[in-house]
FITIDO-129601 format. One line per 3 residues: number of its first residue (from 1); their letters; for each residue x, y, z of C-alpha. Coordinates in steps of 0.25 Angstrom, whole numbers, plus 5000, padded with zeros to 4 digits. Example, Ala and Ser with C-alpha at 12.3 -4.5 7.8 and 13.67 -1.06 7.14 Angstrom:
2
1 = AS = 5049/4982/5031; 5055/4996/5029
This chain:
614
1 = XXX = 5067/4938/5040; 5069/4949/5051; 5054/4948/5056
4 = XXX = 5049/4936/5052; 5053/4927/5064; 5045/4935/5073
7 = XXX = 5034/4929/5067; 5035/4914/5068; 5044/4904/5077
10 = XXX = 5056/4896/5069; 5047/4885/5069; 5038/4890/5062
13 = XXX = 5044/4899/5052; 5052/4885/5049; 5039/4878/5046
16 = XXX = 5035/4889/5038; 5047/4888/5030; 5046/4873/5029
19 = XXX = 5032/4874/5023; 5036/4885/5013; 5049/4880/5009
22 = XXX = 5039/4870/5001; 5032/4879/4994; 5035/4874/4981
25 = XXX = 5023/4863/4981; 5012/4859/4974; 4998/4853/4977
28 = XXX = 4996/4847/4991; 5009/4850/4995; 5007/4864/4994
31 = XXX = 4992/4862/5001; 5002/4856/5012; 5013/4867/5012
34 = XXX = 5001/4877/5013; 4994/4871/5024; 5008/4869/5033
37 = XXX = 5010/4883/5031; 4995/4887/5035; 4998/4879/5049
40 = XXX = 5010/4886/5052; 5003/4901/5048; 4993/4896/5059
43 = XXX = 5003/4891/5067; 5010/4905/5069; 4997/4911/5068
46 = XXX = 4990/4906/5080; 5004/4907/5090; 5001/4921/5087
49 = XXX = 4994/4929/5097; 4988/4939/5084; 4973/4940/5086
52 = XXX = 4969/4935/5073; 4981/4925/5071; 4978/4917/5059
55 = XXX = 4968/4925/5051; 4974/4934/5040; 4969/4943/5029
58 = XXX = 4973/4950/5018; 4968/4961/5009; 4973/4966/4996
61 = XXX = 4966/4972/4982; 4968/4960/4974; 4962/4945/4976
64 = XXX = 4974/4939/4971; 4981/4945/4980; 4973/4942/4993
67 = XXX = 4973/4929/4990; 4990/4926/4989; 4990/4935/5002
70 = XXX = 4979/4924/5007; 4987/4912/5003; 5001/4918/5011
73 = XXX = 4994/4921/5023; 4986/4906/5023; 5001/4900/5022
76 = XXX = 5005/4908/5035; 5012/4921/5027; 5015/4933/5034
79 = XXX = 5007/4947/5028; 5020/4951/5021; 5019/4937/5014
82 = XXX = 5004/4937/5009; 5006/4954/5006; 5019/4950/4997
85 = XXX = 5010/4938/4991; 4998/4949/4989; 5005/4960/4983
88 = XXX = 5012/4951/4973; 5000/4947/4968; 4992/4962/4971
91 = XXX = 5006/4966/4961; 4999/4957/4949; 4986/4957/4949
94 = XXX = 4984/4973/4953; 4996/4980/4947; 4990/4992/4947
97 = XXX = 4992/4994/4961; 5004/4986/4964; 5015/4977/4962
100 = XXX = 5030/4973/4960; 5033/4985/4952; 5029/4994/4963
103 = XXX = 5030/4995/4979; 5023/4998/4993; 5023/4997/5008
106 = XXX = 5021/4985/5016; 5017/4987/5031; 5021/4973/5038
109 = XXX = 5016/4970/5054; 5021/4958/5058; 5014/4954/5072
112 = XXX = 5025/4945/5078; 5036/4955/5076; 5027/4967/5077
115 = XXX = 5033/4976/5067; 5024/4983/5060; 5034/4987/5046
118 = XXX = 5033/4995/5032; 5040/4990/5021; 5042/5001/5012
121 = XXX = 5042/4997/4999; 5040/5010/4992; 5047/5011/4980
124 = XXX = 5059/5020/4978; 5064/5030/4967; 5074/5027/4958
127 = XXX = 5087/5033/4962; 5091/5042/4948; 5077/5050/4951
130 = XXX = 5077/5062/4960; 5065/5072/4962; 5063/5078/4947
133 = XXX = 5059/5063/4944; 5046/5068/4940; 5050/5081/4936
136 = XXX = 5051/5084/4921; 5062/5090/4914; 5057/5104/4916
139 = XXX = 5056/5102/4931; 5040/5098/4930; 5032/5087/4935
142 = XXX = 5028/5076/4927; 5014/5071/4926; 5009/5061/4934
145 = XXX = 5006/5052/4923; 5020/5054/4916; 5026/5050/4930
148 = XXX = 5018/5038/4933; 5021/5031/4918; 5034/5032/4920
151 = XXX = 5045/5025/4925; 5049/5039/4931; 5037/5033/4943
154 = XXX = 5046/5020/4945; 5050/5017/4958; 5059/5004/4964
157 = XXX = 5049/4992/4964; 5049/4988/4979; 5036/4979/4980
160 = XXX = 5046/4967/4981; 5057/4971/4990; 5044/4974/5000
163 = XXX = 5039/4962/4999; 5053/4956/5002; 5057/4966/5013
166 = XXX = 5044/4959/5021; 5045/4945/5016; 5058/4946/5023
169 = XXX = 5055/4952/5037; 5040/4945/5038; 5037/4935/5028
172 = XXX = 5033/4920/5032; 5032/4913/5019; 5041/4912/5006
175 = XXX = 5045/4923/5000; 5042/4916/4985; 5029/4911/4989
178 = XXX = 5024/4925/4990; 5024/4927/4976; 5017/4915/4971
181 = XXX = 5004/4920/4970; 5008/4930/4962; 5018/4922/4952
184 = XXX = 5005/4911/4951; 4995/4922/4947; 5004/4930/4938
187 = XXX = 5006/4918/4932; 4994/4913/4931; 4986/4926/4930
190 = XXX = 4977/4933/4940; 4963/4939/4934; 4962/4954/4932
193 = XXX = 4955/4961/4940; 4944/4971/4938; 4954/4983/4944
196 = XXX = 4965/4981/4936; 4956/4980/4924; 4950/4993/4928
199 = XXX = 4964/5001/4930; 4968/4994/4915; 4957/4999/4908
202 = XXX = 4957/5014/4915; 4957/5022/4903; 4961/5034/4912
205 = XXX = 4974/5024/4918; 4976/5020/4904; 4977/5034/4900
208 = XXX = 4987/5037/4909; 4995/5022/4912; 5006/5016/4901
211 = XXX = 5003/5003/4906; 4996/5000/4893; 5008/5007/4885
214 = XXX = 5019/5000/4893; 5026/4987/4887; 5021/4974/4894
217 = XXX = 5009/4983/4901; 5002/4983/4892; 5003/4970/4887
220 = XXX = 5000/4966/4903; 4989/4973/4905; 4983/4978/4893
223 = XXX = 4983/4965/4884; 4979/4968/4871; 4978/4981/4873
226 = XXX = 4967/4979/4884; 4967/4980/4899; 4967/4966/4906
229 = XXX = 4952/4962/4907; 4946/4958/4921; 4948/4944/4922
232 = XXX = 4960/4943/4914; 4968/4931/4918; 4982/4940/4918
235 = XXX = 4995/4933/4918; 5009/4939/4922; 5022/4929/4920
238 = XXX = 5032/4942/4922; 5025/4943/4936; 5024/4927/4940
241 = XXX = 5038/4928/4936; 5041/4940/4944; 5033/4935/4956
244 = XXX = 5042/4920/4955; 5055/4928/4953; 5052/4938/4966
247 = XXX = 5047/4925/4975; 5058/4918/4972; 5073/4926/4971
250 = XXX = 5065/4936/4980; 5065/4953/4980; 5080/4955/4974
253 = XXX = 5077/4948/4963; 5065/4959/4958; 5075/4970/4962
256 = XXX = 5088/4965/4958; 5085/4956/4944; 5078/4957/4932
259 = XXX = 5065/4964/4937; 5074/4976/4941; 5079/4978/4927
262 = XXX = 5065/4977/4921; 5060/4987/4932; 5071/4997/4926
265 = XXX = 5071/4997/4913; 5055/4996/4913; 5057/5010/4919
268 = XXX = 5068/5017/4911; 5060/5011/4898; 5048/5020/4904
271 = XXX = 5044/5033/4898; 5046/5042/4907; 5059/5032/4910
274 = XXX = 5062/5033/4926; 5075/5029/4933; 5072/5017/4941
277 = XXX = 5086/5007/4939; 5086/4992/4942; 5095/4996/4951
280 = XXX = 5085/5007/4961; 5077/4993/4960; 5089/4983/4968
283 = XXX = 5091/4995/4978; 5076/4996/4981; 5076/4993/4998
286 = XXX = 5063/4991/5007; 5061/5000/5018; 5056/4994/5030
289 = XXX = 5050/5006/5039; 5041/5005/5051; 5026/5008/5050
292 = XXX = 5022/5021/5055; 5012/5020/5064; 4999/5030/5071
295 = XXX = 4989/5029/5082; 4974/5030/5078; 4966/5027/5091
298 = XXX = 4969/5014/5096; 4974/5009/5082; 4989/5012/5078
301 = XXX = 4991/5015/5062; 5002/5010/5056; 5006/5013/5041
304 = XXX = 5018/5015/5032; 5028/5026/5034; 5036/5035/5024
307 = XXX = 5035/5035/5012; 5022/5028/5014; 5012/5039/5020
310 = XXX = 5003/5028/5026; 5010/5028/5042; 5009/5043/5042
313 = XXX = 4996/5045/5036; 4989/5034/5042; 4992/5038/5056
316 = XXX = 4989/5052/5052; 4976/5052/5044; 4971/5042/5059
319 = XXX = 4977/5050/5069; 4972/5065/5064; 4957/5059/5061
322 = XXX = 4957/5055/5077; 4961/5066/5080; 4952/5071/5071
325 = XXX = 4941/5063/5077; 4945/5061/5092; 4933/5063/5100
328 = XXX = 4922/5063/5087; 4913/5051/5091; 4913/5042/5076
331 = XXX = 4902/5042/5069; 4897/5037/5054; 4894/5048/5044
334 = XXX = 4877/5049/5042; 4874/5039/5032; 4885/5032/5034
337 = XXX = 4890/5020/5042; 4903/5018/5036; 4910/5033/5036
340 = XXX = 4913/5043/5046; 4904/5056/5050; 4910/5068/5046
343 = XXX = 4918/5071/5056; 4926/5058/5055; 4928/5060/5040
346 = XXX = 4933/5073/5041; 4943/5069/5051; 4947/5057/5042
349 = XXX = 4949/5068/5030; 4955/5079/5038; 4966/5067/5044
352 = XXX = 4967/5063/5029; 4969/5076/5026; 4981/5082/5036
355 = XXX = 4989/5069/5033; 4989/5068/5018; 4994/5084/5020
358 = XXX = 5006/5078/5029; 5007/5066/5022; 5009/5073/5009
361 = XXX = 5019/5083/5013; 5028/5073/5022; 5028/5060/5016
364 = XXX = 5038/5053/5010; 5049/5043/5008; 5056/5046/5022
367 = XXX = 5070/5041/5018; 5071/5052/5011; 5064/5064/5017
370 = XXX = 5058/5068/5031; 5045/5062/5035; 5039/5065/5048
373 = XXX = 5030/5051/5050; 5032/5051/5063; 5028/5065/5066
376 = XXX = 5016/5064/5054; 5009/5055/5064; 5013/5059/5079
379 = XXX = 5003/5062/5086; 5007/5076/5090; 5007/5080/5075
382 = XXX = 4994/5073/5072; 4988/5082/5084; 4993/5094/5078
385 = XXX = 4989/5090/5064; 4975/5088/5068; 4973/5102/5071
388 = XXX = 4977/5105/5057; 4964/5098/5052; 4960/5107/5039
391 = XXX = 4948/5112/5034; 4943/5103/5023; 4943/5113/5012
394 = XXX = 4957/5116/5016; 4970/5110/5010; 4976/5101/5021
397 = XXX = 4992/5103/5022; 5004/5098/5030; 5007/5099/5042
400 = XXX = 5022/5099/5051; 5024/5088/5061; 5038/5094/5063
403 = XXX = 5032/5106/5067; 5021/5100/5076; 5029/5091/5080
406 = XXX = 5045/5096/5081; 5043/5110/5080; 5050/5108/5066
409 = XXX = 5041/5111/5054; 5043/5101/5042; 5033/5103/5032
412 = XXX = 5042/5113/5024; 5053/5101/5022; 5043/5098/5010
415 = XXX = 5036/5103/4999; 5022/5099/4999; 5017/5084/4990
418 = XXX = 5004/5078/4985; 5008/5070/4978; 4998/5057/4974
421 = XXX = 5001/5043/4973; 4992/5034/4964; 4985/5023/4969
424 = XXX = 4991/5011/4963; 4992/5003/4975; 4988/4991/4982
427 = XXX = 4986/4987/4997; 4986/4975/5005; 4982/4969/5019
430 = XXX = 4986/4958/5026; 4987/4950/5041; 4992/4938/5041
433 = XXX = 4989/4925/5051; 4999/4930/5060; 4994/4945/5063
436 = XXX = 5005/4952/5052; 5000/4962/5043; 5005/4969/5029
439 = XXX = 4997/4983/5024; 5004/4984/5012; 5002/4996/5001
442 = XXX = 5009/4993/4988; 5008/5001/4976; 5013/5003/4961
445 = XXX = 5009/5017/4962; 4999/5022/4952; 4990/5011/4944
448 = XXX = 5000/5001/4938; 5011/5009/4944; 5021/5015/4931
451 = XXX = 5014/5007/4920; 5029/5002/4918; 5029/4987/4917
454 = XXX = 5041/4978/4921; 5039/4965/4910; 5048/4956/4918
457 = XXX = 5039/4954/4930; 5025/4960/4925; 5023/4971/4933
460 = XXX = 5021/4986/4932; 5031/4996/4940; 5027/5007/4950
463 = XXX = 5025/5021/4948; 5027/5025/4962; 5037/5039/4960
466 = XXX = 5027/5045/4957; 5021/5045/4972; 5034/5054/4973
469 = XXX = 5029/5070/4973; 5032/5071/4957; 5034/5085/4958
472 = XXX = 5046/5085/4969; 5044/5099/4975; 5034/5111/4980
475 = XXX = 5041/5124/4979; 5053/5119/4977; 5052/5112/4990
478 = XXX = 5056/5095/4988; 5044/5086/4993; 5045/5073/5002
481 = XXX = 5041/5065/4989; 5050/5070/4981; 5057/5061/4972
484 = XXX = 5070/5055/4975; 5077/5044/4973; 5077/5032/4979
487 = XXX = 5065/5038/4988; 5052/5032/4989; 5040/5041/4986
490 = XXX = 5028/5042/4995; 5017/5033/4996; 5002/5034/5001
493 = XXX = 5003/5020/5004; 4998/5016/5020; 4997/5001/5022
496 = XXX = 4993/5003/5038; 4992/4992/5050; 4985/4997/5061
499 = XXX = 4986/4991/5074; 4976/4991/5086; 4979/4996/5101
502 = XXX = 4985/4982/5104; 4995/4985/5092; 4990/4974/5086
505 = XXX = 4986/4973/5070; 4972/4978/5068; 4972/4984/5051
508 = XXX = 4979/4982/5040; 4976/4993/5031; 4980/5002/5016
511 = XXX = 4976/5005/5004; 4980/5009/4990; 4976/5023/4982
514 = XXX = 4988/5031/4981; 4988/5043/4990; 4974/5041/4994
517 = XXX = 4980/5027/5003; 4981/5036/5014; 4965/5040/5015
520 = XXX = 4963/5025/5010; 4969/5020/5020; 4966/5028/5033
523 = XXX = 4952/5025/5029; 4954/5012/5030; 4959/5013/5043
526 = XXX = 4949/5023/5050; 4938/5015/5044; 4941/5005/5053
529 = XXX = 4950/5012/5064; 4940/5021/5068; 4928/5020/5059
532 = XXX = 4922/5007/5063; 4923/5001/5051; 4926/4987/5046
535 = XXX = 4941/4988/5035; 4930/4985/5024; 4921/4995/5025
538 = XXX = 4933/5004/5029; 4938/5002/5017; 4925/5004/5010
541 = XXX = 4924/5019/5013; 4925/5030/5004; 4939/5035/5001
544 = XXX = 4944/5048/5007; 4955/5054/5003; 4957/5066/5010
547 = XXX = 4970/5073/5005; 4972/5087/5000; 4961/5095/5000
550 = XXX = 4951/5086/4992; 4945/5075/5000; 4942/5062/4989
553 = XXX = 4932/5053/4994; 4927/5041/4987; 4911/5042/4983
556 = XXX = 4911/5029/4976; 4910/5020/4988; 4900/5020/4998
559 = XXX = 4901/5031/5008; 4909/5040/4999; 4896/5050/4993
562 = XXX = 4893/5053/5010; 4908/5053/5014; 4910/5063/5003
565 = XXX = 4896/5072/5008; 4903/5071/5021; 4915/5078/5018
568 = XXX = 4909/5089/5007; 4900/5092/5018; 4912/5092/5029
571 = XXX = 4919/5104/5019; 4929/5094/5012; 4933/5095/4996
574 = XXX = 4928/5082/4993; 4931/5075/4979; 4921/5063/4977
577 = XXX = 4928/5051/4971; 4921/5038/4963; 4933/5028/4968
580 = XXX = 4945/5028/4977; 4957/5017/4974; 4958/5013/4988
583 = XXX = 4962/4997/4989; 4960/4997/5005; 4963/4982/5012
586 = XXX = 4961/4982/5027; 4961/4972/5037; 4958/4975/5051
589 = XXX = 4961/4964/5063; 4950/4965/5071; 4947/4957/5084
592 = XXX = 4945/4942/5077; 4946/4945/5063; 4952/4950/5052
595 = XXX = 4942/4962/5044; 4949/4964/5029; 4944/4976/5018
598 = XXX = 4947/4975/5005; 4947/4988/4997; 4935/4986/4987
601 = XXX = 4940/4996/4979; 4949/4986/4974; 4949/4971/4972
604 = XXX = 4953/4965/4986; 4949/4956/4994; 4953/4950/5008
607 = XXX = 4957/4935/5012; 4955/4932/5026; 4964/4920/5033
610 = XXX = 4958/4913/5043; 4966/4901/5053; 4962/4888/5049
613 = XX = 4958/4876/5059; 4967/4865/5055
């Protein structure tokens, strides 16, 4: 409890207490216990001089999962609380992108302490691999499909340590109480949803996925041979039982029991078999790091550092489209009333551009190699980098912030990546009553992460290795995201805060969508930031994604037909797309209200929590 007493007094963090320690109720005594804790939540919100004390809202790409993060934040929990409730439920009914068997980052401000923190909860290699882990015995890359269903793609489960790293420094309301909703609706059974139902059905997922191969996936999610109807009334006792197991003997429990020595041998029994031990699973550690953070205007952007690429492209892709744009009156494109003119959205592709180079050579799990975040987004190098601003037929490369910067060049420290990740992911928003905030990114990796399913608690494991660069050098020269072990591999993930010229909370913002985050996301944000626009019809826009030379952009929505015209016209190389897999969830703290976006891409929605009058 290192932070969590800046928050309240002892008086009422003992009354608190009091109501939760009788948790165990039922009927009107648990209408009671609810309602004493609702009074206290607006007790400590209202001695709080926060601007919308006693409204919250959250955002996420599943009902279900909205409505437990609802419940937390009505009983007086922090964000960490109702995100932990949220993503327990997200890892049920939407294991495609998420869950237990996987990881992310979780960007925590607390408002009373005013830290602004990431948890880093990236999964790590095991520790018998080393950089041929993709290699085949002749020295070759494997395939990318022979990586992914494998348990070679494997790494450490951290989802659970995360959620109890933060519990521990922020948390308000009992740790097993989080996971109720979840136990309760695994038990019970949630109704499938139109999405998962469409990912089980892709015959082209099917084609390449094991998941109706695999031993107890199958029998999950493809019951007689089917895939799970829509509106399927789908049960999961492994994961009500897990859930119960996790709420009440806590985190050591998952990585030090039973569940551990499932995790393993589900792997070695895997063909190809990886390396991953119960015992890499018990080692597996948090790191807390501080977010990274960059000036746009008057706004300060604030995202997740190494190996995330969020704090480094976020602040990048903003500060080089205003310089970009600095002195160019905004105006809407013709025809439009929701995208940029021309010149705008060149800037917003050429700023895309420049930092998916940077990012893609420099970026990766800084406890292990040397990465300039810090000189990535000075404003010096940022200057400097302007001036590189490449012709849109040309290929965009890195550039040397030791150079620029130091006088010592760097970029020859690495050999150059592109390597993708896929977009198996999730992303939630939350503010609580008190002014706290969680942006958090979590992930399996590709869709239903390895395909490998863990029997004993009913969910499937990660493929995330393969965000490692699977072919580990470039002219004999080792990359950043190389393999190692123990290292974590690089992420696209950017769950971002932004804060006004007050440094008070004004966006909660991310997205999933695999390497393509980064352009999700700064959208997001410059829809809004500079754009004029409200954070759903910011993240109603066309997709963008400007790295490489090619610039995608998504034509099935509206807009994207006349942002694509812009661009062809403006000399780009532009590859029209039907769909994007975006999952944006945005809110933005305006003046006297909270404003919420839920992705419509997905299946989200947004619960607003508004102070009552008794």
């Amino acid at each position: 409890m290192r932070f969590k007493l800046f928050l309240m007094t002892a008086s009422l963090l003992t009354a608190l207490a009091g109501c939760q320690s009788n948790k165990e109720c039922s009927g009107a005594d648990c209408v009671t216990n609810e309602n004493a804790i609702s009074r206290e939540a607006k007790a400590l919100a209202s001695a709080s001089d926060w601007r919308l004390s006693g409204y919250a809202m959250a955002t996420a790409a599943n009902p279900y999962a909205v409505q437990a993060a609802e419940a937390v934040l009505q009983r007086g929990g922090h964000a960490v609380d109702a995100a932990i409730a949220a993503h327990t439920v997200l890892g049920l009914v939407e294991p495609q992108s998420s869950g237990i068997g996987g990881g992310g980052f979780m960007m925590v401000y607390d408002r009373q302490s005013n830290i602004t923190r990431m948890y880093d909860g990236r999964e790590t290699a095991p520790s018998a691999i080393d950089e041929t882990l993709f290699l085949d015995e002749d020295g070759d890359t494997l395939g990318y499909i022979t990586s992914w269903q494998s348990g070679l793609s494997v790494g450490v489960p951290s989802i659970v340590k995360t959620y109890a790293r933060a519990h521990e420094d922020f948390g308000i309301l009992d740790w097993k109480t989080l996971f109720t909703d979840a136990e309760n609706l695994a038990q019970n059974g949630f109704t499938v949803s139109p999405r998962l139902n469409g990912l089980l059905s892709s015959e082209r997922l099917r084609g390449a996925m094991k998941l109706d191969d695999n031993a107890g996936s199958k029998d999950y999610f493809y019951p007689n041979g089917t895939p799970l109807a829509v509106g399927t009334q789908r049960t999961n006792t492994a994961y009500a039982s897990l859930m119960h197991n996790i709420g009440t003997q806590g985190a050591d429990w998952f990585y030090n029991g039973p569940i551990a020595q499932a995790i393993e041998k589900a792997v070695s029994s895997a063909s190809p078999a990886g390396s991953l031990t119960a015992q890499d699973i018990a080692k597996y550690d948090v790191v807390e790091r501080d977010a990274l953070c960059g000036p746009f205007k008057t706004y300060t952007i604030c995202s997740a550092p190494p190996p995330s690429s969020g704090g480094i492209t976020q602040p990048m892709i903003l500060g080089l489209y205003e310089r970009f744009t600095d002195e160019i009156d905004y105006t809407s494109a013709t025809g439009s009333n929701i995208l940029p003119s021309a010149q705008h959205l060149s800037a917003f592709v050429d700023a895309q551009r420049i930092a998916y180079a940077d990012r893609d050579h420099y970026v990766a799990d800084a406890d292990f190699v040397t990465v300039p975040a810090q000189d990535l987004i000075n404003p010096s190098y940022l200057d400097a980098r302007a001036k590189d601003r490449f012709a849109p037929a040309q290929t965009p490369t890195a550039g040397d912030p030791g150079k620029v910067l130091h006088n010592t060049p760097i970029i020859d420290m690495w050999g150059r990546d592109t390597s993708d990740d896929k977009p198996g992911t999730t992303h939630i928003s939350i503010v609580d009553v008190y002014g706290n905030a969680v942006s958090m990114t979590a992930t399996v990796e590709s869709p239903f992460g390895s395909s490998i399913w863990v029997e004993e608690g009913g969910f499937v494991l990660n493929n995330e290795l393969t965000d490692f660069a699977r072919t580990p050098r470039i002219n004999g020269k080792l990359v950043a995201n190389a393999p190692a072990a123990n290292k974590r591999p690089r992420s696209s993930m950017s769950p971002t805060i932004v804060f006004d010229e007050n440094k008070d909370l004004f966006m909660v913002t991310g997205s999933p969508g695999g390497n393509s985050i980064i352009a999700y996301t700064s959208k997001s944000l410059l829809g809004v930031l500079d754009w004029g626009l409200d954070a759903q019809t910011a993240a109603n826009l066309p997709n963008i994604i400007a790295r490489g030379k090619d610039v995608k952009v998504e034509t099935g929505v509206d807009g994207g037909h006349l942002a694509a015209d812009i661009l062809n016209q403006s000399g780009y190389l532009v590859e029209e797309r039907d769909g994007e897999n975006s999952g944006i969830h945005t809110i933005v703290a305006r003046k006297d209200h909270f404003e919420g976006a839920a992705d419509t891409r997905r299946e989200g929605i947004i619960a607003t929590i508004t102070p009552t009058n008794e």
